[in-house]
C-alpha positions as CSV (number, residue, x, y, z in Angstrom):
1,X,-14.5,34.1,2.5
2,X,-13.0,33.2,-0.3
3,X,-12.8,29.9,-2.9
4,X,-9.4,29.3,-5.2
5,X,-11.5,30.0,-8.4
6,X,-14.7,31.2,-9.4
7,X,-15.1,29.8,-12.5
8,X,-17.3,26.8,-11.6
9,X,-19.1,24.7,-14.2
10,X,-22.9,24.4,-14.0
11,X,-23.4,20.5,-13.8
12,X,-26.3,19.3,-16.3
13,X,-29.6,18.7,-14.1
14,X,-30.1,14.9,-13.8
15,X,-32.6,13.0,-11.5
16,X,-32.8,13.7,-7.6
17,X,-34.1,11.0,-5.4
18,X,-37.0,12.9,-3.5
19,X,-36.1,10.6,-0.1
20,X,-32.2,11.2,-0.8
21,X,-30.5,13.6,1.8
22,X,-26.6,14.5,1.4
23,X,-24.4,15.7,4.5
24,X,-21.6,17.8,3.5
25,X,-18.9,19.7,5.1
26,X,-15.9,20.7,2.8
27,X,-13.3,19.8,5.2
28,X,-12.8,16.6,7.3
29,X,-12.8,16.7,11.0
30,X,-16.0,18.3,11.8
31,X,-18.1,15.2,12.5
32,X,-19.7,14.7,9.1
33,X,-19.6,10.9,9.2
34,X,-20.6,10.8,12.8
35,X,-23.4,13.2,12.3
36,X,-24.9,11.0,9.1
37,X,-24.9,7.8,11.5
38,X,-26.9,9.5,14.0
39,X,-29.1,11.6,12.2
40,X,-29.9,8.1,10.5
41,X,-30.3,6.5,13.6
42,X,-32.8,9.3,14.4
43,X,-35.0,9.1,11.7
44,X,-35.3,5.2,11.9
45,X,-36.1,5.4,15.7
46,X,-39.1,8.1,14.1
47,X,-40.6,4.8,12.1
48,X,-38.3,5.3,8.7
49,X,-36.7,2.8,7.0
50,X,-33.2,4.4,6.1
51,X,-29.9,3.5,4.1
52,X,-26.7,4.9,4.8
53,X,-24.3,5.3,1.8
54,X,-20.7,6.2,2.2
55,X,-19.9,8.3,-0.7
56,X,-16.1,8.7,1.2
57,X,-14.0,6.4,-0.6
58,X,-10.8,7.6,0.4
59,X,-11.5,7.8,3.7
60,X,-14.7,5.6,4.7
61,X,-15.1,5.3,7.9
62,X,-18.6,4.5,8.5
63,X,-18.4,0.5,9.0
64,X,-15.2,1.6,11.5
65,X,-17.5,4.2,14.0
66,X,-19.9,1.0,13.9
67,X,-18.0,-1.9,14.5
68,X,-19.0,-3.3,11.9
69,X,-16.9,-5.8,9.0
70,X,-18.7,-6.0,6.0
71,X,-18.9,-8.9,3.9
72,X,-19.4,-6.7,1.0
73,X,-18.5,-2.8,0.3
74,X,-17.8,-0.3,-2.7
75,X,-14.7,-1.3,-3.8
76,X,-16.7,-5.0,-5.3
77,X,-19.2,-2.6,-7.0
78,X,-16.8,-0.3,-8.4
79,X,-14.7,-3.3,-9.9
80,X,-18.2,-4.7,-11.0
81,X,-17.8,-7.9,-9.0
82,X,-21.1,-7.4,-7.3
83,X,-24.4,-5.2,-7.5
84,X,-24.9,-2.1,-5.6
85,X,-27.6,-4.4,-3.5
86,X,-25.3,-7.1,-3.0
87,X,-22.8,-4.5,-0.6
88,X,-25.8,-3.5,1.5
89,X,-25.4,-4.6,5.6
90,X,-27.9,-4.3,8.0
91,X,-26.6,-3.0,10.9
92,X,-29.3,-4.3,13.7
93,X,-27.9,-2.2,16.4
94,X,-29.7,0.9,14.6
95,X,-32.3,-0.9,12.9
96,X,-30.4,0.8,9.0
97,X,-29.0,-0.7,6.3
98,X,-25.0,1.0,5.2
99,X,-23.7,0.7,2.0
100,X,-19.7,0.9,3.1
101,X,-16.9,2.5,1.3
102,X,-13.6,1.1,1.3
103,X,-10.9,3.1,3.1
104,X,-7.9,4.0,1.1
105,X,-9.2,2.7,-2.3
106,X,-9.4,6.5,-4.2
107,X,-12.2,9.2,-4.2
108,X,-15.1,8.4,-6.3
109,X,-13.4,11.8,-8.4
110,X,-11.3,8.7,-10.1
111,X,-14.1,7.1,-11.4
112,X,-15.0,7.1,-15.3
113,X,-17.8,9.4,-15.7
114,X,-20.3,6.8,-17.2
115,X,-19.0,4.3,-14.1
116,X,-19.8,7.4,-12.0
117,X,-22.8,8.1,-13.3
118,X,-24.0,4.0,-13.5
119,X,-23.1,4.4,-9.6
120,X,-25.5,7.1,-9.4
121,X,-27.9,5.7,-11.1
122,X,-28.3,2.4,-9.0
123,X,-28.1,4.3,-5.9
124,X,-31.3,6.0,-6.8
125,X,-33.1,3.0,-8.0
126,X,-31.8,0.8,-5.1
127,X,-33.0,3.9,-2.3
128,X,-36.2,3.4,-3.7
129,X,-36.7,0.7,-1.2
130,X,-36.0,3.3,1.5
131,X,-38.0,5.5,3.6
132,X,-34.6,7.5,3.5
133,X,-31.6,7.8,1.9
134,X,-28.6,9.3,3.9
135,X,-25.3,10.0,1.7
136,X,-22.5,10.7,3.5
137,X,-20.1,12.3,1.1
138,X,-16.5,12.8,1.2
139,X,-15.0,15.9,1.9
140,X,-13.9,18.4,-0.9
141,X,-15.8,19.5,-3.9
142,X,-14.0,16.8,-6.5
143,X,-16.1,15.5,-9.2
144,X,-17.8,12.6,-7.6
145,X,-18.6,14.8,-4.8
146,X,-20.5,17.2,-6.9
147,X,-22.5,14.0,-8.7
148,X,-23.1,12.3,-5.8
149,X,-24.3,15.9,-4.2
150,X,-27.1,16.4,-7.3
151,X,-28.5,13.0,-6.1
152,X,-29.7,14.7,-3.1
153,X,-33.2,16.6,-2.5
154,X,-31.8,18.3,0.6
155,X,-28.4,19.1,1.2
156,X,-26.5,19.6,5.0
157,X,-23.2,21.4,5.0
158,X,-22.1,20.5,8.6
159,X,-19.4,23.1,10.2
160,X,-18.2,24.6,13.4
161,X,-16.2,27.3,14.7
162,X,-13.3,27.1,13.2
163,X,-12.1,29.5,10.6
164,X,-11.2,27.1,8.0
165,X,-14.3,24.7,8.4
166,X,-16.2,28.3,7.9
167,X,-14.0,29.1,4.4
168,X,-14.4,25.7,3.1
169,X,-18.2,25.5,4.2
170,X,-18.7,28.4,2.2
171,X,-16.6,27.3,-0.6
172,X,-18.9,24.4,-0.9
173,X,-22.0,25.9,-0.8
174,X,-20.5,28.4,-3.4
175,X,-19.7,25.6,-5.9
176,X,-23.2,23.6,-5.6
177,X,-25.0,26.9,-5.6
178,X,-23.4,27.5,-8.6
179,X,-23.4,24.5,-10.2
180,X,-27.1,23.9,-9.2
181,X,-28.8,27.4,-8.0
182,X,-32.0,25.3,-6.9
183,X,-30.2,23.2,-4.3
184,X,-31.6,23.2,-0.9
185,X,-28.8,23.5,1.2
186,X,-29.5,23.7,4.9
187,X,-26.8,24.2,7.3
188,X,-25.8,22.1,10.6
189,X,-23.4,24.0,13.3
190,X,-21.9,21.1,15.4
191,X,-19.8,21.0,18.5
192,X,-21.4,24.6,19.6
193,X,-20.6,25.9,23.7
194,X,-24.2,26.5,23.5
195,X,-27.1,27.3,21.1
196,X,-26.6,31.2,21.2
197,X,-22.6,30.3,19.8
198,X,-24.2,27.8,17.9
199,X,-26.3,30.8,15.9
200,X,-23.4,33.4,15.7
201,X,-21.6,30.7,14.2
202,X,-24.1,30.6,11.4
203,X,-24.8,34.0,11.5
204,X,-21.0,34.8,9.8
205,X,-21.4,32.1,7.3
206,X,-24.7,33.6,6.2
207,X,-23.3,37.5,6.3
208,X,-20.7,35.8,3.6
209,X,-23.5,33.9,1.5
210,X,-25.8,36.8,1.5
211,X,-23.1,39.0,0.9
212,X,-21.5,37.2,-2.1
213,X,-23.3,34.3,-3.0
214,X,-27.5,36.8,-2.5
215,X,-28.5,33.3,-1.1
216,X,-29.5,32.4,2.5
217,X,-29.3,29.1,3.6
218,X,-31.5,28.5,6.7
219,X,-29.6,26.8,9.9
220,X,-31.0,23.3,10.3
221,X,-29.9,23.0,13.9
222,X,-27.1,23.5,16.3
223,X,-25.2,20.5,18.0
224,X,-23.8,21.5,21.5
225,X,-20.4,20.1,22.4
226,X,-20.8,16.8,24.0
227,X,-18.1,14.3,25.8
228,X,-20.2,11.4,25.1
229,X,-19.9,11.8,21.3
230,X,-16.0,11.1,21.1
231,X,-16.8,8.2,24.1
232,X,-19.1,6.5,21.7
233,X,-17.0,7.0,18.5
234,X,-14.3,5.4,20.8
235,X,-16.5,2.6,21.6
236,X,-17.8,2.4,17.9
237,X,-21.6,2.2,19.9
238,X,-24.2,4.7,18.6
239,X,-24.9,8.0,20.4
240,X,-28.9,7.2,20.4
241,X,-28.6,3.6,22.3
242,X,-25.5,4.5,24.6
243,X,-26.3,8.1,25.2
244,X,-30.2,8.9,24.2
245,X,-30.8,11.7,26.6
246,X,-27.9,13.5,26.2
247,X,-27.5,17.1,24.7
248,X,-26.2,15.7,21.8
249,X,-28.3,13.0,21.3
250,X,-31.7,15.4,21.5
251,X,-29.8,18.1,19.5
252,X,-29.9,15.4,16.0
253,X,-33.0,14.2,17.0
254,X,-35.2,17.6,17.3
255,X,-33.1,18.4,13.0
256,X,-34.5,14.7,12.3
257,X,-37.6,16.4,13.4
258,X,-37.8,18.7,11.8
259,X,-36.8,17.3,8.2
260,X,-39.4,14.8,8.5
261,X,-42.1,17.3,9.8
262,X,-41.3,18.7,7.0
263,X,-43.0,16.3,4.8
């Protein structure tokens, strides 16, 4: 596995919010934003108060998978006609507040780097409030996903089977590994047959990080393939209240687990 260029800048060190977790994934269409709902959902169902950010500007989609409209989003604090805390919504159905992107308005990667950086900035101060802090980024590896990515104590690449979800995967754990060698990146396989696919999966994007990259970033968890996940994207209801038992449901909640064991 390969990335279009090795010569990736090392990005200065700035602050990292010690409750802030990013998911990642490199390329669209592997259930990133779907994933970041419910591994919310988890943790607030564990006692934690989360927030959800959606760091996908060009494509945000986290308000849409909700049913939720928004009086407030990202585009009125970008344009500076609100405060960061002024575009939070509480969305009672999961019991977590979302800070919504707007869809179609740019990548964050267009942003000024002191408007970028201000961004950052309040995000940290305003997830102080939080038990949690859940950044769903966009995909790629542009410039404001690389910023938004050092906000983040812990960060989850999220991939499946597919060839190219495994190339740009490793691309992005390439680039922050490089750009910040003492990132902890931890590694989701989603829509898996079954958890022994589920690790074989991992096990070639680890060959390729050990290989190249001398780095082995341990596998968070495995997501088996579930209908019910696309029936509840369709029906913009959460996996956890619609679906609680399912394989899914109790695959996201034993990683939530174990990231808050952790502490």
């Amino acid at each position: 596995m390969t990335t279009k260029s090795d010569a990736v800048p090392k990005t200065a060190p700035r602050t990292r919010g010690r409750n802030v977790l990013a998911v990642a994934s490199g390329k669209g269409g592997v259930g990133k934003t779907w994933f970041s709902i419910t591994l919310t959902h988890a943790m607030v169902l564990e006692g934690h108060n989360a927030l959800l950010f959606d760091g996908d500007l060009g494509l945000a989609n986290i308000d849409i998978q909700l049913g939720l409209m928004p009086k407030h989003d990202l585009g009125g604090v970008i344009s500076g006609r609100i405060s960061l805390k002024d575009a939070i919504t509480h969305f009672p159905d999961g019991g977590f507040d979302i800070i919504a992107g707007r869809s179609g308005s740019g990548s964050l990667a267009n942003l000024p780097a002191s408007r970028l950086q201000a961004l950052s900035d309040d995000l940290l101060q305003t997830g102080k409030s939080y038990d949690k802090v859940l950044i769903d980024l966009g995909a790629g590896v542009d410039q404001g996903v690389r910023q938004m990515t050092g906000l983040a104590n812990t960060v989850i690449v999220i991939t499946n089977g597919d060839p190219t979800s495994l190339t740009d995967a490793y691309a992005f754990i390439k680039i922050t590994h490089m750009a910040r060698p003492k990132t902890d990146i931890r590694v989701v396989i989603n829509m898996a047959k079954d958890k022994k696919e589920g690790q074989a999966i991992y096990n070639k994007l680890l060959k390729a990080c050990e290989g190249f990259l001398k780095i082995s970033p341990p596998l968070l968890g495995v997501i088996r393939a579930d209908a019910r996940v696309s029936e509840c994207i369709r029906n913009q209801t959460p996996l956890l209240t619609r679906h609680p038992n399912c394989d899914a449901a109790r695959d996201i909640e034993a990683i939530a687990q174990t990231l808050l064991d952790e502490e």
